[in-house]
C-alpha positions as CSV (number, residue, x, y, z in Angstrom):
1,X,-16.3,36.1,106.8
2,X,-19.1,38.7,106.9
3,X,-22.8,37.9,106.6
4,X,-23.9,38.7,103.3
5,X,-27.3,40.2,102.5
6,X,-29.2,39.0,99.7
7,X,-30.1,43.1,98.2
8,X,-27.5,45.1,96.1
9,X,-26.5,46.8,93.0
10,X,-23.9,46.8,90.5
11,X,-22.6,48.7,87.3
12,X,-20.1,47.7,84.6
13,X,-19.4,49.2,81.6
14,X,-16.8,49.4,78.8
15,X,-16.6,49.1,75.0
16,X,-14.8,47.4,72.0
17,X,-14.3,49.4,68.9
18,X,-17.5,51.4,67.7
19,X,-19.4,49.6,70.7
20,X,-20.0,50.4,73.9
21,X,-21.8,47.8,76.5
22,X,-23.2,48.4,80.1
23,X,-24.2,45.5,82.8
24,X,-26.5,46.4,85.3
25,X,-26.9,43.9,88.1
26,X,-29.5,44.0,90.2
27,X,-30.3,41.3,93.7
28,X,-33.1,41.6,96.2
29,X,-34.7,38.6,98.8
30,X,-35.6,35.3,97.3
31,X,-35.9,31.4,98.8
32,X,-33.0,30.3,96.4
33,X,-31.3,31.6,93.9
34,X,-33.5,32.9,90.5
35,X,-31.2,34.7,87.7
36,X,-33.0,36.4,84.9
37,X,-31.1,37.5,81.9
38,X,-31.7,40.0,79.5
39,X,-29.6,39.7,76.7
40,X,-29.1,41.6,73.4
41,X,-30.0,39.3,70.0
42,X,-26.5,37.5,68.9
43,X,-25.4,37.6,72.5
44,X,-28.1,35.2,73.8
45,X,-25.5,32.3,73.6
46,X,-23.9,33.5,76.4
47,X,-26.3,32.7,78.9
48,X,-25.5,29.0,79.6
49,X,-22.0,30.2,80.8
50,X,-23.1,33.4,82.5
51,X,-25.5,31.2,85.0
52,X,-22.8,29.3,85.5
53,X,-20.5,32.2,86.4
54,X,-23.4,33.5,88.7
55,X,-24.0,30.2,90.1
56,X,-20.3,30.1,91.3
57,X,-20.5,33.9,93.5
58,X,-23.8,33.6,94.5
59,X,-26.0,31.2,96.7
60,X,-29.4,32.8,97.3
61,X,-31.9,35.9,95.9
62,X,-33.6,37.2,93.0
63,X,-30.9,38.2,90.4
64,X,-31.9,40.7,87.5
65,X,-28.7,40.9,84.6
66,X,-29.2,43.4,81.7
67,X,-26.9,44.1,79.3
68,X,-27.5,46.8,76.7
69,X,-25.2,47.5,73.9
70,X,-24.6,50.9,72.2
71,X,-23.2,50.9,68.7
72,X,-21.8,53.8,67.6
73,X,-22.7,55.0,63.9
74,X,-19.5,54.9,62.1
75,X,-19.6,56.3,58.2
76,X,-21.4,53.5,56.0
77,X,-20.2,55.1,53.1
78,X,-16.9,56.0,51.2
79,X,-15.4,57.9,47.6
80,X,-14.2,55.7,45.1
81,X,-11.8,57.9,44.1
82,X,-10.8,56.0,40.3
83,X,-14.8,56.3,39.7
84,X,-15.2,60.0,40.5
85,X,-11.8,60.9,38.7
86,X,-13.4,59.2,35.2
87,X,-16.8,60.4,36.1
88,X,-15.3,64.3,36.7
89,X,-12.8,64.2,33.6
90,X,-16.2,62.4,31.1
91,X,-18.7,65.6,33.2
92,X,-15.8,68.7,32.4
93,X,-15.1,67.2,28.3
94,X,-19.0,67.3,27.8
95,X,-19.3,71.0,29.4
96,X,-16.5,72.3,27.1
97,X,-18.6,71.2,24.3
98,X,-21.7,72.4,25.0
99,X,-21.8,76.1,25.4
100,X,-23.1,78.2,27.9
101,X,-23.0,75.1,30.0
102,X,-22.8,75.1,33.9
103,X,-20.1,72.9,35.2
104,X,-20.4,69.9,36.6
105,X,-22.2,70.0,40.5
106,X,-20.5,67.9,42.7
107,X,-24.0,66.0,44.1
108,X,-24.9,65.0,41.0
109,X,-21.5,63.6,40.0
110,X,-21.6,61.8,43.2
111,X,-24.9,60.5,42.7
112,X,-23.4,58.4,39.9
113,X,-23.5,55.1,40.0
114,X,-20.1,53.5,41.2
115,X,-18.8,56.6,42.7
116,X,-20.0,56.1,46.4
117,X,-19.7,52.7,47.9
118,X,-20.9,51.0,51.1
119,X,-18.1,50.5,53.5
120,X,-19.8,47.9,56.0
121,X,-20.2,45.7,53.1
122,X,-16.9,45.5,51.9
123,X,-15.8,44.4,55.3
124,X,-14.6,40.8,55.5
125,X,-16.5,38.5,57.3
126,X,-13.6,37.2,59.0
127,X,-13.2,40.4,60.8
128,X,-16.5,40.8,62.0
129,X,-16.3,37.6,63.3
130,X,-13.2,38.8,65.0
131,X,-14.7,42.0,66.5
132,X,-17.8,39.6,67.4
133,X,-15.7,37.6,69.7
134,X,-13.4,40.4,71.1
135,X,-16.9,42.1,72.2
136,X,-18.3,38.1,73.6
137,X,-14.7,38.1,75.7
138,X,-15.3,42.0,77.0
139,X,-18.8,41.4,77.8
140,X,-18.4,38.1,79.8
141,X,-15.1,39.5,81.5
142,X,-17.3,42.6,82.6
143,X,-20.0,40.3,83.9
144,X,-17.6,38.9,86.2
145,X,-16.7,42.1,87.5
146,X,-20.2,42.9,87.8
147,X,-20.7,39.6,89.9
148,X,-17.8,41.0,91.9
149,X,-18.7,44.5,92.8
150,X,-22.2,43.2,93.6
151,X,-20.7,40.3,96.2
152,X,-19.4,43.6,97.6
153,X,-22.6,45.4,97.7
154,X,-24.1,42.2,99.5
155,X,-21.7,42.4,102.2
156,X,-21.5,45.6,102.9
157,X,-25.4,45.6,103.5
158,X,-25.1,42.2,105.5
159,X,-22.8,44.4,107.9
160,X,-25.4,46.9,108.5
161,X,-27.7,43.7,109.3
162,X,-25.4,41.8,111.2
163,X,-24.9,45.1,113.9
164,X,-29.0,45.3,113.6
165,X,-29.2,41.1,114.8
166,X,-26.6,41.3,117.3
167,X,-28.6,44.4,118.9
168,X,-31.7,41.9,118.9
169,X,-30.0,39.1,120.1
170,X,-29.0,40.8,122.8
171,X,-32.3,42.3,123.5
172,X,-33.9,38.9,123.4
173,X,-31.0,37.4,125.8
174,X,-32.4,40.3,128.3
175,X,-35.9,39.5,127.8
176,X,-35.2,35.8,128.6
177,X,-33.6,36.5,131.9
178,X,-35.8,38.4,133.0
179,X,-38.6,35.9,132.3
180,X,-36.8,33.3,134.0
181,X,-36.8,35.3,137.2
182,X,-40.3,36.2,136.6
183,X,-41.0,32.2,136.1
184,X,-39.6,30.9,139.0
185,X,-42.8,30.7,141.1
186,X,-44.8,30.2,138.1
187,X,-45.9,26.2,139.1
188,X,-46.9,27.4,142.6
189,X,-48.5,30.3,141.5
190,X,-50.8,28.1,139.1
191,X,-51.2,25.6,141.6
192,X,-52.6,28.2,144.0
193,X,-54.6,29.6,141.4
194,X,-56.0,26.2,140.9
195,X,-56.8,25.0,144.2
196,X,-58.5,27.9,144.6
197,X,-60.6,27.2,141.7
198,X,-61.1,23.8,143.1
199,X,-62.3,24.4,146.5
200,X,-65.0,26.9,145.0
201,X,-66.3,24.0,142.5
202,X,-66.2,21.5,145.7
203,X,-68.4,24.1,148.0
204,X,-71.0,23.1,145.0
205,X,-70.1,19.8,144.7
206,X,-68.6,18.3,148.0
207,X,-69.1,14.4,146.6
208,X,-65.8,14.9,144.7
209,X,-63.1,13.2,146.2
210,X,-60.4,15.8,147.1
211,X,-57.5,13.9,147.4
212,X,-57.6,12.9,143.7
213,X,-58.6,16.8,142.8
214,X,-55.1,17.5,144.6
215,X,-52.8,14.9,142.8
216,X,-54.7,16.2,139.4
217,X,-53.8,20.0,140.7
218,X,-50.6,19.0,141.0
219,X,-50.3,17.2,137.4
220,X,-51.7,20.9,135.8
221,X,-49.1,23.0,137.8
222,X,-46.2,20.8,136.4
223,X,-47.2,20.8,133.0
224,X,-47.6,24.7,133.5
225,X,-43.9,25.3,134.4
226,X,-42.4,27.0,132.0
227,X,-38.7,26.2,132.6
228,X,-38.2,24.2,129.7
229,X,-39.4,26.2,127.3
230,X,-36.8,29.0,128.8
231,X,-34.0,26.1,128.5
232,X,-34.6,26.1,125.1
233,X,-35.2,29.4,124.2
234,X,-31.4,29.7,125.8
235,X,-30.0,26.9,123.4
236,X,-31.4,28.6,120.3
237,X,-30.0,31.9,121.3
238,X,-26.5,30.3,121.6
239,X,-27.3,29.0,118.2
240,X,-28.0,31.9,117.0
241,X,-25.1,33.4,118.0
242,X,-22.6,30.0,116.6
243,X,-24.7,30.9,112.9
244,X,-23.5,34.8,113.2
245,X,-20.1,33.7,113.7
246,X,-20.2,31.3,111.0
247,X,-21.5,34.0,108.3
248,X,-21.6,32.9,105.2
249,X,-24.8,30.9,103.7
250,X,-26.9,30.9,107.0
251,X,-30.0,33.0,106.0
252,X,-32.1,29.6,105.8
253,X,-30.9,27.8,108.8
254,X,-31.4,30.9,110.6
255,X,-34.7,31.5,109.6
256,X,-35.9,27.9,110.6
257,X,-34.3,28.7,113.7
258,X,-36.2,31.9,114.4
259,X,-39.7,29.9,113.8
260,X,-38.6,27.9,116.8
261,X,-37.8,31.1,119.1
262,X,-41.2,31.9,118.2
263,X,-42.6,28.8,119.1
264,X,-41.3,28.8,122.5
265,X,-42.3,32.4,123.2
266,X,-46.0,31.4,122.2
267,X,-45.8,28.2,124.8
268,X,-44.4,30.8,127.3
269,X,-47.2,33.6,126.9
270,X,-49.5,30.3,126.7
271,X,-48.5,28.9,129.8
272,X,-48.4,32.1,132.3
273,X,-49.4,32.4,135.3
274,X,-48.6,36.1,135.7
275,X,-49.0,39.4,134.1
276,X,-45.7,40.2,134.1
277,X,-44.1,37.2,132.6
278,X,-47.1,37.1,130.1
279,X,-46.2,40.9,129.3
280,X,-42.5,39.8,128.9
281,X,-43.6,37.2,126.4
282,X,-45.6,39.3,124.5
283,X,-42.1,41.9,124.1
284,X,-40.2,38.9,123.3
285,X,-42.9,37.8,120.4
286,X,-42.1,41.3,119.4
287,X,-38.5,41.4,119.2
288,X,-38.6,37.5,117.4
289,X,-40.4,39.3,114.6
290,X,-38.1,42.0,114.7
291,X,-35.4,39.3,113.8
292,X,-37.8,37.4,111.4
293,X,-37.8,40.6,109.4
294,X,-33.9,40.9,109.3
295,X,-33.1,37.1,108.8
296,X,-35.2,37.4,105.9
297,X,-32.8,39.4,104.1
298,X,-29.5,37.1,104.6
299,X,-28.2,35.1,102.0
């Protein structure tokens, strides 16, 4: 499975009868999962079973869902054709007896009461009902599809993340061997430096017993070496590399796991002896937040 970033888009739309409906979903970076819907008024029911659905496909990120809905103005009103025969044949009878008379305009004769009546209302309420539910069905079967083309989305950035990681990792892996070479005199470096220190303070001071200065010389330069923070630096990279294989629903281990490359690359830079491995450590603190930056964005 591919790693799967937590930013994408998606667009469904489709309609039923005189109505048209559009789903827009939208994801960016978040520390769990947080869906916000925006639903159109008699629609709102929905929701329960569209977090649910959302719930199911996705594990982490900031989800916005809008749905708009489109209705299309279909005629709202229709000829009663009985009422404009009656009202037509009463209009023409009159005009022949009055004369000189105009005939009978056709907007006044449809302004008559009874002629023109309102479609809409004189649908049953059972078939609204039934276009209500057929547009309920199309709308949740669209969010799925939505949920489905963003999953897609998600991955295909987590690709582009995953080749960015695995150039880091590598770069990282680099910058640790080479601080392990650098490192390997590191406790007799500082013990040198020490020592020298020492010898100076005990020209000012000769009352101080040396032999114990020596054994407490010795103490500093061991808790100076900076092997084991190297060891573990190279356990968490092999971690690192076991979570990029296993993919899917590793952005939070992962980032817990970056704090602790960072912590070790602060005890190296904290511990050196040397330019150069302190100059290493500073490029690997650089690169770690390199990664930071990038883990941040997996699901």
């Amino acid at each position: 499975m591919p790693i799967a970033s937590m930013t994408g888009f998606a667009r469904e739309d489709g309609a039923v009868e005189s109505t048209s409906w559009s789903w827009e979903l939208r994801s960016v970076n978040g520390r769990g999962l947080e869906l916000r819907m925006r639903l159109p008024g008699g629609l709102d029911t929905l929701e329960p079973k569209l977090r649910e659905l959302a719930g199911q496909k996705l594990k982490r990120g900031n989800v916005t869902a809008n749905l708009t809905l489109k209705r299309e103005d279909a005629p709202k009103l229709s000829v009663d054709s009985a009422a404009l025969e009656q009202a037509l044949h009463l209009a023409l009878s009159l005009a022949a007896r009055i004369p000189h008379s105009s005939p009978p305009r056709a907007e006044l004769l449809l302004s008559l009461p009874g002629v023109m009546r309102n479609t809409a209302a004189s649908d049953s309420s059972e078939a609204q009902k039934s276009q209500e539910a057929a547009l309920a069905e199309a709308v949740m079967a669209g969010f799925v599809r939505a949920l489905d083309a963003l999953g897609t989305a998600r991955l295909g950035e987590g690709g582009r993340i995953a080749a960015v990681l695995s150039g880091q990792l590598d770069e990282i892996t680099a910058l640790h061997a080479q601080a392990s070479v650098e490192a390997a005199d590191q406790p007799g470096l500082q013990r040198t430096r020490m020592l020298e220190s020492v010898q100076a303070l005990l020209r000012e001071a000769p009352s101080l017993p040396e032999e114990r200065i020596a054994q407490e010389v010795a103490l500093l330069a061991s808790k100076s070496d900076v092997r084991e923070e190297l060891d573990r630096l190279g356990a968490h990279l092999d971690a690192a590399r076991a979570l990029m294989a296993e993919a899917v629903n590793i952005g939070r281990r992962f980032d817990f796991l970056v704090q602790e490359f960072n912590r070790e690359a602060n005890t190296l830079c904290s511990k050196s002896a040397s330019v150069a491995l302190t100059a290493t450590g500073l490029r690997l603190k650089a690169c770690i937040e390199q990664l930071r930056e990038q883990v941040q964005n997996i699901e």
